[in-house]
C-alpha positions in Angstrom: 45.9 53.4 -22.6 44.4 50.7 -24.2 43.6 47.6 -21.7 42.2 44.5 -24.0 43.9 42.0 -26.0 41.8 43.0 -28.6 43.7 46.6 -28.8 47.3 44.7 -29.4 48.1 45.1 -32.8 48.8 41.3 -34.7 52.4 42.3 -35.1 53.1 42.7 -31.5 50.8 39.6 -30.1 53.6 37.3 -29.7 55.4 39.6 -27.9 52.8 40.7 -25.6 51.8 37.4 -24.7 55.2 35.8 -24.5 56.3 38.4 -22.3 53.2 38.7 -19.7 52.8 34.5 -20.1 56.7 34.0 -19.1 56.5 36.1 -16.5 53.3 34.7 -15.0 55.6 31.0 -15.1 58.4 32.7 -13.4 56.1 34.1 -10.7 54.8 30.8 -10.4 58.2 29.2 -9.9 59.1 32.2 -7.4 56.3 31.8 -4.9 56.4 28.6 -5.1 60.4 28.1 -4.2 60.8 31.1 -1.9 57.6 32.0 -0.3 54.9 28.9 0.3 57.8 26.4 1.2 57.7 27.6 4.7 54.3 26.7 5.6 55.2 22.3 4.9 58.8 22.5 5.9 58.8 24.1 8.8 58.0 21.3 11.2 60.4 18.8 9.4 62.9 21.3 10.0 61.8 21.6 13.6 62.5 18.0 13.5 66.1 18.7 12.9 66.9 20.4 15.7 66.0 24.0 13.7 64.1 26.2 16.0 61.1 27.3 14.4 60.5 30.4 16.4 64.4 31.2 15.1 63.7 30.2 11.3 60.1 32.5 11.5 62.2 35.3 13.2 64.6 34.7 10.1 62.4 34.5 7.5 60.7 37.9 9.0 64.2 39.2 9.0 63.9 39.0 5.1 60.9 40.7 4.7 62.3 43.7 6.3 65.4 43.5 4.2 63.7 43.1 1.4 61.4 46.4 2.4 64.3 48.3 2.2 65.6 46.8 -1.0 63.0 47.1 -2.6 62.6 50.9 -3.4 66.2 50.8 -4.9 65.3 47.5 -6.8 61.9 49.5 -8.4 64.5 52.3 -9.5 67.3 49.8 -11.1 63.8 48.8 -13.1 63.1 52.0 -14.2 66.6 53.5 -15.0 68.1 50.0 -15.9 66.8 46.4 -17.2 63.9 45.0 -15.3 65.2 41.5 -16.7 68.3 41.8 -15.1 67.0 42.7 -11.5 64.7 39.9 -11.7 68.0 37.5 -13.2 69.7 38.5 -10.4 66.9 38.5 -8.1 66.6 34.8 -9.2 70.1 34.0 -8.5 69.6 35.4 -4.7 67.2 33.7 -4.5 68.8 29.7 -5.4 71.5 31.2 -3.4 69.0 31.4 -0.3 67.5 27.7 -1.2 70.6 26.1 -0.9 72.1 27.7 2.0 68.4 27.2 3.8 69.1 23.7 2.7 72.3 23.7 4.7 70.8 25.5 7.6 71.9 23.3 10.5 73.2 26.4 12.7 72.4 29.8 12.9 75.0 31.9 10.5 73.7 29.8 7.5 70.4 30.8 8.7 71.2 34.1 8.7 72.9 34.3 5.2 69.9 32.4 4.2 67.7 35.4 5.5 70.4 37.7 3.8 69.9 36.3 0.2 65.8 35.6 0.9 65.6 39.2 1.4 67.4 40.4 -1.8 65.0 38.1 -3.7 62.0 39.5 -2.1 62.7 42.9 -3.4 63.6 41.7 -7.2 61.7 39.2 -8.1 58.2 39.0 -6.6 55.0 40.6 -8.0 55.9 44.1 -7.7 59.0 43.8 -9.4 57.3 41.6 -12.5 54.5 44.4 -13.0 57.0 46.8 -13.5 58.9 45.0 -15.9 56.3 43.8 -17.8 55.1 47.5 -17.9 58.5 48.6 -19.2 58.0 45.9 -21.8 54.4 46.4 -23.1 53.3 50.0 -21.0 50.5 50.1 -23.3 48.4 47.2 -22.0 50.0 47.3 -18.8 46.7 46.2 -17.0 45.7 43.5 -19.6 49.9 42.2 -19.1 49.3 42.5 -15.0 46.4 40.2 -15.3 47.9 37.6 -17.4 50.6 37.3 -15.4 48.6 36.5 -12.4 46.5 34.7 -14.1 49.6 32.1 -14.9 50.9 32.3 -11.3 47.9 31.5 -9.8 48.2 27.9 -9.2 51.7 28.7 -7.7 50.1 27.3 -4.0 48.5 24.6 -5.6 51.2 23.3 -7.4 54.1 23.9 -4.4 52.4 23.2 -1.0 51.7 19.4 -2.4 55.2 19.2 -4.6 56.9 19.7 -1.3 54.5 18.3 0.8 55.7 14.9 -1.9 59.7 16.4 -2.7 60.1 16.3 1.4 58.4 13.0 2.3 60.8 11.5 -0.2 64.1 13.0 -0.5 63.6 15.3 2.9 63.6 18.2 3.8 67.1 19.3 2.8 67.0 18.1 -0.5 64.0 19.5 -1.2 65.5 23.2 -1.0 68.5 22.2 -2.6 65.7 21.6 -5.5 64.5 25.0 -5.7 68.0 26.1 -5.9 68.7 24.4 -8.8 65.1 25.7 -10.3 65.6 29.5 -9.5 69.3 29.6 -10.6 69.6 26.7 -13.8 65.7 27.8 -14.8 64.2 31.0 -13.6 67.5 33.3 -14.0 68.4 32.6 -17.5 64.7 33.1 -18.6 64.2 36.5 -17.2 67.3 37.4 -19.7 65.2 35.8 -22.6 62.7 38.0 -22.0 61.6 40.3 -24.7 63.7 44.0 -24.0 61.8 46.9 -23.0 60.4 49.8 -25.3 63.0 51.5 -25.3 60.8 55.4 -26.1 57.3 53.7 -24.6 57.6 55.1 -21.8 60.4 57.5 -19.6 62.9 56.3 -17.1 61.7 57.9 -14.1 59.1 59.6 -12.7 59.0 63.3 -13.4 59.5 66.1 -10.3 57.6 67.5 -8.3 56.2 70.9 -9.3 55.9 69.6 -13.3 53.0 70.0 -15.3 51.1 66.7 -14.7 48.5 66.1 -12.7 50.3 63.1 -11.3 49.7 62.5 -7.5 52.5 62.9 -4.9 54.2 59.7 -4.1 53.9 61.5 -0.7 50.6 62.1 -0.8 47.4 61.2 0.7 46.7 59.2 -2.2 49.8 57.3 -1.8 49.4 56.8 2.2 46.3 55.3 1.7 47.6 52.7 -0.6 50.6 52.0 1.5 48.4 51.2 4.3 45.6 49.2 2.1 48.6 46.9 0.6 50.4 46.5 4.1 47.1 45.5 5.8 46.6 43.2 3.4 50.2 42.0 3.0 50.3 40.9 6.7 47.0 39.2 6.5 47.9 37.5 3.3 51.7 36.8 4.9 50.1 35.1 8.4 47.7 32.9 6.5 50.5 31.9 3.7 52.5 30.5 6.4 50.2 29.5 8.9 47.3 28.6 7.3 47.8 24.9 7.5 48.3 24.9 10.9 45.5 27.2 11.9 43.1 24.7 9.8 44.9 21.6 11.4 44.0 23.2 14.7 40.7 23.7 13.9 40.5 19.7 13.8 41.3 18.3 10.5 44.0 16.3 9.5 47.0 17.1 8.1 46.4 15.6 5.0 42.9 16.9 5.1 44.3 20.7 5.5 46.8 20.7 2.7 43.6 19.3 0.8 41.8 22.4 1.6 44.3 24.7 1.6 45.5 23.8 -2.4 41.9 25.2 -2.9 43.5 28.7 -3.0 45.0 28.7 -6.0 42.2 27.5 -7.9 40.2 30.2 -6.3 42.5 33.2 -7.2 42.8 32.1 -10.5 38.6 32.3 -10.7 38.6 35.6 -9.8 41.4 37.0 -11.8 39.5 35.1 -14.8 36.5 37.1 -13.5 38.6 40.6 -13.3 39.6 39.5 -17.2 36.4 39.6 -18.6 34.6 42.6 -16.5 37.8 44.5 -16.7 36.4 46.7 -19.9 33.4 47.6 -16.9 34.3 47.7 -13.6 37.5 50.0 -12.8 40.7 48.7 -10.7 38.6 50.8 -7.6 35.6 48.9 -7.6 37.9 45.6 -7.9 39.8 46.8 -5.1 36.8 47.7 -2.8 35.0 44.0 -3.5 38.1 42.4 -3.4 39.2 43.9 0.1 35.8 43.2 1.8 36.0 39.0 0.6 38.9 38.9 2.8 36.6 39.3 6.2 33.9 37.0 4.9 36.8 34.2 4.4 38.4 35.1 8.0 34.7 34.3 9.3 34.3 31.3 7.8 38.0 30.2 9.2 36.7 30.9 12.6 33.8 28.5 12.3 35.6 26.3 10.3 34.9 22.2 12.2 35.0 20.4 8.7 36.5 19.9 5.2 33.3 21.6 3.6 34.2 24.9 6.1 37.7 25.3 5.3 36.9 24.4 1.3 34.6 27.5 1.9 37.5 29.6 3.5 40.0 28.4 1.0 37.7 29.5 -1.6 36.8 32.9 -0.6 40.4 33.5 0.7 41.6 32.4 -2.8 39.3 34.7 -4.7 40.3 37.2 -2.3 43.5 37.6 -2.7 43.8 36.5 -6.3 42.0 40.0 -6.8 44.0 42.0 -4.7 46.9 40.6 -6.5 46.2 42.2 -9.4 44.8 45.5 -7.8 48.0 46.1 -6.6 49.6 46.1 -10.0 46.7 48.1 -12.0 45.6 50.1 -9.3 48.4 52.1 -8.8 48.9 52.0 -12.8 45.5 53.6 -12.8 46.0 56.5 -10.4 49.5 57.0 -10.9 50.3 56.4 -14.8 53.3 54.5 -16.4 55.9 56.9 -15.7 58.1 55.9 -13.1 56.0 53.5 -12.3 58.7 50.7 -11.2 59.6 53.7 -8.9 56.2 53.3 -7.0 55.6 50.5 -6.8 59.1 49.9 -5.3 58.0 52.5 -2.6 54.6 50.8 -2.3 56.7 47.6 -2.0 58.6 48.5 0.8 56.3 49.1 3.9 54.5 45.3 2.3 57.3 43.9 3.2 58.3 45.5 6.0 54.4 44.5 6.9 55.4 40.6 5.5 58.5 40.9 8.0 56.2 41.3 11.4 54.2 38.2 10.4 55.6 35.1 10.5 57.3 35.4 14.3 54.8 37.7 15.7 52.1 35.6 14.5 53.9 32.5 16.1 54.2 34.5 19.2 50.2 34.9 19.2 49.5 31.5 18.2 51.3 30.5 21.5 50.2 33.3 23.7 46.7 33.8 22.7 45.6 30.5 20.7 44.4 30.1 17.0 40.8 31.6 17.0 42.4 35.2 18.7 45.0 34.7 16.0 42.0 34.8 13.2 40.5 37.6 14.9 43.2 40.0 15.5 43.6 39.1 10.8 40.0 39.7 11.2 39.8 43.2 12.4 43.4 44.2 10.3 41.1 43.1 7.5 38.7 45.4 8.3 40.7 48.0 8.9 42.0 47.6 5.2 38.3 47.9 3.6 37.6 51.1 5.7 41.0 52.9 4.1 39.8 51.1 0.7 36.4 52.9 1.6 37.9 56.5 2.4 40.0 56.2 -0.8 36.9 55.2 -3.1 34.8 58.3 -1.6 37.5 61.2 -1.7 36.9 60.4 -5.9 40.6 61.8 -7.0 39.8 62.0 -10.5 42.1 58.8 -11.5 39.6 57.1 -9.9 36.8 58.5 -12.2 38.1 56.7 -15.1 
């Protein structure tokens, strides 16, 4: 499969690039509305009488829905219209901003969590790889890290535009916002989208006891990457809410923390820029392996973080940390695995993420009462390390996939 831009063929630029560019706006617009929101509005909604332990047990509630969405979203991809899941996806989504907006007792709460959940399974990164694979599934990687590339900034951009939409319209109006956004903007764009191959690639995966050599979805290969991505997912999930808090705790301002903290988008879009132009060198395992091991340096530097200049550092190595693991979960399992079927897996993958996702945001509230910050950032610590030993015992068993 060829994997650079300079393998498209001039007739099919525009399409490749609209496709993995739109997308990588989408994502954008998607993290930014449904997933980073929590970490500023939390406390204003605190302020309204909203329990936050309840709205983190919520929001975790989601996460589990959405892990077991998700496997039957990654088939609808395969066997259906990856634009359409995402459309509708999209729609879930608004539907959760709005009634999040109007969350002033628990059974909008809940419905909240009901729609949140949907949209985690449709229209986050796992779904968008596998669209973008049905669309071009011959530069599936290059597509992967465009897209990422694009969605990058998404915590730069949202944690300050709400930080600014709830200061001055609240915090109610401020999800009644990114309704409007995922249902008047991103839902009709996913239909735009260019349609899929339609002989690129098969529907589904083939069965087991064919003639490939493709790995078991059951396999060892596959438990070690369910285990890599959950690790890393309920890191990544703890920090995405918490992290201003944990660096406000650490001493700094509020202002001062959201400062730092917008540092991560900047930093993930370095690295995936990075992963661009060493891509024709350096395989999605060797990517994976450096990208998994940043993560502990970052939580170190959290830990001994007393100034702007620490948590800059954190931000930083955090950022480039999980902008690579962003895309190594897309060409990763591309790499080992193959196109076919692949919104399949990486549904399956998808699902013990966010079942992973759902334990974070109340247990990690829980801890942050019980056992302080610092104990927080260790226990992320040594889940992080845990992570880069699988990433280890997968790069060492040398499956031939990972030979390439």
């Amino acid at each position: 499969m060829a994997e650079g831009l300079e393998g498209v063929r001039p007739a099919s630029t525009v399409r490749f690039v609209a496709a993995a560019v739109a997308i990588g706006c989408l994502q954008t617009m998607a993290y930014g509305t449904l997933y980073y929101p929590f970490a500023v509005l939390k406390q204003p909604m605190a302020g309204s009488g909203i329990d936050p332990r309840v709205l983190l047990a919520c929001v975790s509630g989601a996460f589990l829905l959405g892990g077991v969405v998700a496997p039957y979203a990654g088939r609808m991809i395969d066997g259906w219209d990856g634009r359409k899941v995402m459309a509708f996806g999209s729609i879930s989504g608004g539907m959760a901003c709005a009634a999040m907006g109007l969350s002033e007792n628990l059974a909008m709460l809940l419905l909240a969590g009901v729609f949140l959940g949907i949209a985690f399974a449709s229209t986050l990164y796992e779904s968008a790889f596998s669209t973008v694979v049905r669309i071009v599934p011959r530069h599936g990687r290059t597509a992967i890290t465009l897209i990422t590339l694009v969605a990058g900034f998404a915590s730069t951009i949202f944690w300050p535009l709400t930080y600014w939409l709830e200061n001055r319209l609240g915090w109610q109006a401020t999800w009644h916002v990114y309704a409007a956004l995922n249902i008047g903007v991103a839902a009709p764009a996913y239909l735009l989208l260019p349609s899929p191959e339609p002989s690129a690639v098969p529907l589904h995966a083939p069965e087991h006891g064919t003639k490939t050599e493709r790995p078991s979805l059951h396999g060892r290969i596959f438990l070690l990457l369910a285990f890599i991505f959950s690790a890393n997912a309920l890191v990544a999930a703890t920090l995405s809410i918490h992290v201003i808090d944990l660096l406000q705790r650490t001493g700094l301002a509020a202002a001062t923390a959201v400062a730092a903290a917008a540092l991560i988008g900047p930093a993930q879009v370095a690295g995936r820029l990075a992963e661009f132009f060493v891509r024709r060198n350096v395989g999605p395992p060797a990517v994976a392996l450096f990208a998994l091991s940043t993560l502990p340096v970052a939580l170190v530097l959290l830990l001994l973080t007393h100034s702007y200049a620490m948590a800059a550092a954190f931000a930083l190595m955090y950022g480039l940390s999980n902008g690579l693991v962003t895309i190594v979960k897309g060409a990763l399992p591309l790499s080992l695995f193959g196109p076919e079927g692949y919104g399949t897996l990486m549904g399956r993958l998808a699902s013990p993420q966010l079942i992973a996702e759902s334990m974070a945001p109340f247990v990690s509230a829980v801890a942050i009462i019980a056992l302080g910050n610092r104990a927080l950032t260790a226990i992320l610590l040594a889940l992080s390390c845990m992570s880069v030993s699988a990433m280890l015992i997968l790069f060492h068993s040398r499956p031939a996939q990972l030979k390439r």
